[in-house]
C-alpha atoms as one frame of an Amber mdcrd trajectory, in Angstrom:
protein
  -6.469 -33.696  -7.696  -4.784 -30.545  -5.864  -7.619 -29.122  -3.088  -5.095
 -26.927  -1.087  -1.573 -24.964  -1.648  -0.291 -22.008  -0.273   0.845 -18.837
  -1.404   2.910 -16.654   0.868   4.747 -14.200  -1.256   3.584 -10.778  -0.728
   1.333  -8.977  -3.504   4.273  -6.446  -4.579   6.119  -9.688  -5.666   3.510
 -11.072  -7.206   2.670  -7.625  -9.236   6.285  -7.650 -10.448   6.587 -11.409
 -11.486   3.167 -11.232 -13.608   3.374  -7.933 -15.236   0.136  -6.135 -13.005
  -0.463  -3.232 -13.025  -3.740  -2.460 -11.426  -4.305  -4.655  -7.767  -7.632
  -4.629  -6.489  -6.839  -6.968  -3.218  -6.122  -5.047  -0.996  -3.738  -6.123
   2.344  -3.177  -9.291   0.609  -1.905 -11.475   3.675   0.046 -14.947   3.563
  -2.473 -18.091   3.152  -0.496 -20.763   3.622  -3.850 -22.961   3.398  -6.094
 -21.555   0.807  -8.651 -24.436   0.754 -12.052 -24.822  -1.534 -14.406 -22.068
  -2.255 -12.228 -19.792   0.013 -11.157 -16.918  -1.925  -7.376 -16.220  -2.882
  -5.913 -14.244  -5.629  -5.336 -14.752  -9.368  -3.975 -12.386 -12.161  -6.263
 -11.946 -15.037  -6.497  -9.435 -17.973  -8.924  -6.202 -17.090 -10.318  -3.472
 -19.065  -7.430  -1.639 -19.499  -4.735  -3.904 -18.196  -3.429  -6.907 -15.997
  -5.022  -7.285 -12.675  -4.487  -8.673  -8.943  -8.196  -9.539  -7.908  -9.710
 -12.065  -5.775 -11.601 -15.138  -6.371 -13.483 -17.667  -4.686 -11.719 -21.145
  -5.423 -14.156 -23.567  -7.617 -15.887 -22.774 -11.088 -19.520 -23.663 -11.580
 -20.263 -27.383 -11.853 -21.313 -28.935 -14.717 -24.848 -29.942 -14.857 -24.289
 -33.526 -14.427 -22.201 -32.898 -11.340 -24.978 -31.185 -10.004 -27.773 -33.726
 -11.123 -25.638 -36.833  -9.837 -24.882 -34.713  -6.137 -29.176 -34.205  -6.230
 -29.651 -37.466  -6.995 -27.403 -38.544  -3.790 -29.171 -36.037  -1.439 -33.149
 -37.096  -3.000 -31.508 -41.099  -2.294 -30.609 -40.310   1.743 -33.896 -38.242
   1.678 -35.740 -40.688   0.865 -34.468 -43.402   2.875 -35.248 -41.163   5.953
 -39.114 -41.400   4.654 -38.915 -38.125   3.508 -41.120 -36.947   0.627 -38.816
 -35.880  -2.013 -39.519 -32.829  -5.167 -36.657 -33.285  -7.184 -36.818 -30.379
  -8.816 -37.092 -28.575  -6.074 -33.984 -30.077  -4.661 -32.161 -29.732  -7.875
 -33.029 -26.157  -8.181 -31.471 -25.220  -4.671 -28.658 -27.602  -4.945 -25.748
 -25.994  -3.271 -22.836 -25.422  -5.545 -19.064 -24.878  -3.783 -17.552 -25.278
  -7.294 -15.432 -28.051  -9.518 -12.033 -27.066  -8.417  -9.485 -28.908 -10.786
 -10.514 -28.834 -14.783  -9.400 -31.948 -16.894 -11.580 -32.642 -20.058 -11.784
 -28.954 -21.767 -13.032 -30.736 -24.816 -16.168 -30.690 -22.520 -19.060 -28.011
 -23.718 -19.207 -26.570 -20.156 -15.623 -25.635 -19.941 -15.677 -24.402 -23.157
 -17.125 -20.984 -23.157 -14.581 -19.924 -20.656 -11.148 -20.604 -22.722 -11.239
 -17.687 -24.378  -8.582 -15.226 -23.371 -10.818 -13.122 -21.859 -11.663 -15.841
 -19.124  -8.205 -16.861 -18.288  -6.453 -16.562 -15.382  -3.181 -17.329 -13.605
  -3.296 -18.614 -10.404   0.157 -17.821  -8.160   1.106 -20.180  -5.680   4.206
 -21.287  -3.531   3.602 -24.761  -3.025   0.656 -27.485  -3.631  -0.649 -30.728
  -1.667  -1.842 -33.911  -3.095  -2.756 -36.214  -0.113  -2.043 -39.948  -0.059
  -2.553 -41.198   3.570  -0.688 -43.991   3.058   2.504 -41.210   2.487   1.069
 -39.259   5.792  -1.608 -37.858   4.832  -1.343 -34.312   2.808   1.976 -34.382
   0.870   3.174 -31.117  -0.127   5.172 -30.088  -3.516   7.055 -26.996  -4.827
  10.044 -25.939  -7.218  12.882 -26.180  -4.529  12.763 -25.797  -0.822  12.191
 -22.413  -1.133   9.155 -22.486  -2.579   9.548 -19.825  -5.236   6.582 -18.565
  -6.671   5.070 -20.209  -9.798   1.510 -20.065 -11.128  -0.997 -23.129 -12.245
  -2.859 -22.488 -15.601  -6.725 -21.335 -14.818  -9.947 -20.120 -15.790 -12.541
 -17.723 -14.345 -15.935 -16.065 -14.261 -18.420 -14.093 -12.708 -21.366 -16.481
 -11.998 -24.636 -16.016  -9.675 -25.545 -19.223  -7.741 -26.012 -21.167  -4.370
 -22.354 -21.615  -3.030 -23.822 -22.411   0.280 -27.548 -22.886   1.305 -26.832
 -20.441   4.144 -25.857 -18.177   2.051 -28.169 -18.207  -0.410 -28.137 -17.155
  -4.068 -24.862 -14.766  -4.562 -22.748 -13.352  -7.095 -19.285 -14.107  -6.996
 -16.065 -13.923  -9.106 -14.966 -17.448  -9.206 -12.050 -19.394 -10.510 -10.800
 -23.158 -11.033  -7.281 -24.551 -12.594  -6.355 -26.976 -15.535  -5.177 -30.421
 -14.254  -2.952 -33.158 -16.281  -1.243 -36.481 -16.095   1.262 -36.287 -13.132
   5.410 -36.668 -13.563   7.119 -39.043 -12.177   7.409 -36.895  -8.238   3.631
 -36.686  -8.098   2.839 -39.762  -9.434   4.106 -41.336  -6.690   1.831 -40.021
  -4.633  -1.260 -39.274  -6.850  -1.047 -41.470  -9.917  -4.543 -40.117 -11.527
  -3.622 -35.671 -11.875  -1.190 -33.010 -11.421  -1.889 -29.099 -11.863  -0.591
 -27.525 -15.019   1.914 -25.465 -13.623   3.545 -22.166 -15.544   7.139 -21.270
 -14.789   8.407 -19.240 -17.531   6.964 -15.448 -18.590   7.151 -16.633 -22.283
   4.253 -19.573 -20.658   2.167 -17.190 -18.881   2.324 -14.529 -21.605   1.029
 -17.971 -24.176  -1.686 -19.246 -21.786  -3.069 -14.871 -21.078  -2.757 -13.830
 -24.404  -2.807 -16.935 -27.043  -6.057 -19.070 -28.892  -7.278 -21.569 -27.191
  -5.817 -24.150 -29.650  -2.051 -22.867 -29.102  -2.663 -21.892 -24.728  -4.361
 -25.714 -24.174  -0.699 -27.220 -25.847   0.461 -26.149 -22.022  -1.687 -28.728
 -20.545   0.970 -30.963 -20.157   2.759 -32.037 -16.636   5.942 -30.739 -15.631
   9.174 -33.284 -16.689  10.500 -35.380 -14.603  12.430 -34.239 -11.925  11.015
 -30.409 -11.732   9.475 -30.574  -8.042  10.839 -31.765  -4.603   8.569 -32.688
  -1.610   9.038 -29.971   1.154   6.367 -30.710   3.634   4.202 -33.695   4.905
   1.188 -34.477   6.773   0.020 -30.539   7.208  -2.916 -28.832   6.421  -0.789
 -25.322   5.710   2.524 -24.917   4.162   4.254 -21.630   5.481   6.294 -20.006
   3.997  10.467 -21.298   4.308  12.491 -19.308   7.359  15.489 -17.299   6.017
């Protein structure tokens, strides 16, 4: 399960690579870290046109993630002596988001493959970590790290991201995950990102039915990344 890449390639790249014409981001600076429920940008289809916009990084959980995370909180509660309302707890349950999306036979994934609620999400590199391998273990295309984009979703959704915060309104934005190849497999044997590196693949997964964008769930073959960083929590971007 990817929880933190990088992307370092400035915005005009980006514009030109995806076809985007209207960029609502504005100084879009490197992140060679972009972590959970941070935001970062994707490309997804506007009014009028392709956009650059910004998102924060996790789509709303389903309901049973958020009944079995209230059910853990009422549990240590409780074993404090605490007197617990469950439905009081459920009903302010923070949220940060489900990051990675699997099972999109699932109803609560469903409502959000139309075209209308996909996304592309550009990146230069990705991290699995395996601590036995030192920790977080980081992947790209080559050593350069040209840009590429994983497959996502994303919405506009009100809820509690974090109880500080309290209830807000946020774009928000997840991406589809798959059986790894063989190079992440070694490292994380249960998921890999589905990763897009072709325009004909980006222009199927923005603009296709659901039945005919979901065939690109599927993990890159064999061979098609190389290990360019280890045991860092950011991945900047290569020197010339």
């Amino acid at each position: 399960m990817c929880n933190l890449y990088s992307i370092t390639t400035n915005q005009a790249a980006i514009s030109a690579l995806f076809r985007v014409v209207n960029r609502y981001v504005g100084n879009l600076a490197p992140m060679p870290g972009v972590f959970p429920d941070y935001k970062a940008p994707i490309v997804r289809t506007g009014v009028d046109s392709r956009e650059l916009a910004t998102a924060r990084w996790g789509m709303p959980s389903s309901s049973k993630a958020l009944m079995d995370a209230t059910k853990k909180r009422a549990e240590k509660l409780q074993a404090k002596g605490k007197t617990v309302d469950f439905k009081d707890l459920l009903r302010m349950e923070p949220d940060s988001g489900t990051t990675n999306i699997r099972n999109v036979k699932s109803k609560h994934w469903a409502r959000w493959l139309g075209p209308e609620h996909r996304c592309i999400v550009p990146f230069n590199s990705f991290s699995e970590f395996n601590k036995a391998g030192g920790g977080d273990i980081w992947f790209a295309l080559d050593q350069s790290r040209p840009l590429a984009c994983f497959a996502g979703i994303w919405t506009n959704w009100t809820s509690v991201r974090k109880v500080r915060e309290g209830e807000t309104t946020n774009d928000l934005y997840a991406f589809l995950t798959t059986e790894p190849n063989a190079e992440v497999g070694a490292i994380h044997p249960k998921a890999m990102p589905v990763i897009l590196t072709t325009p004909d693949e980006v222009e199927t997964w923005m603009t296709a039915s659901p039945d005919e964008a979901l065939k690109l769930q599927r993990p890159l073959p064999d061979g098609a990344l190389r290990i360019v960083a280890r045991g860092v929590k950011e991945d900047p971007a290569p020197t010339a």
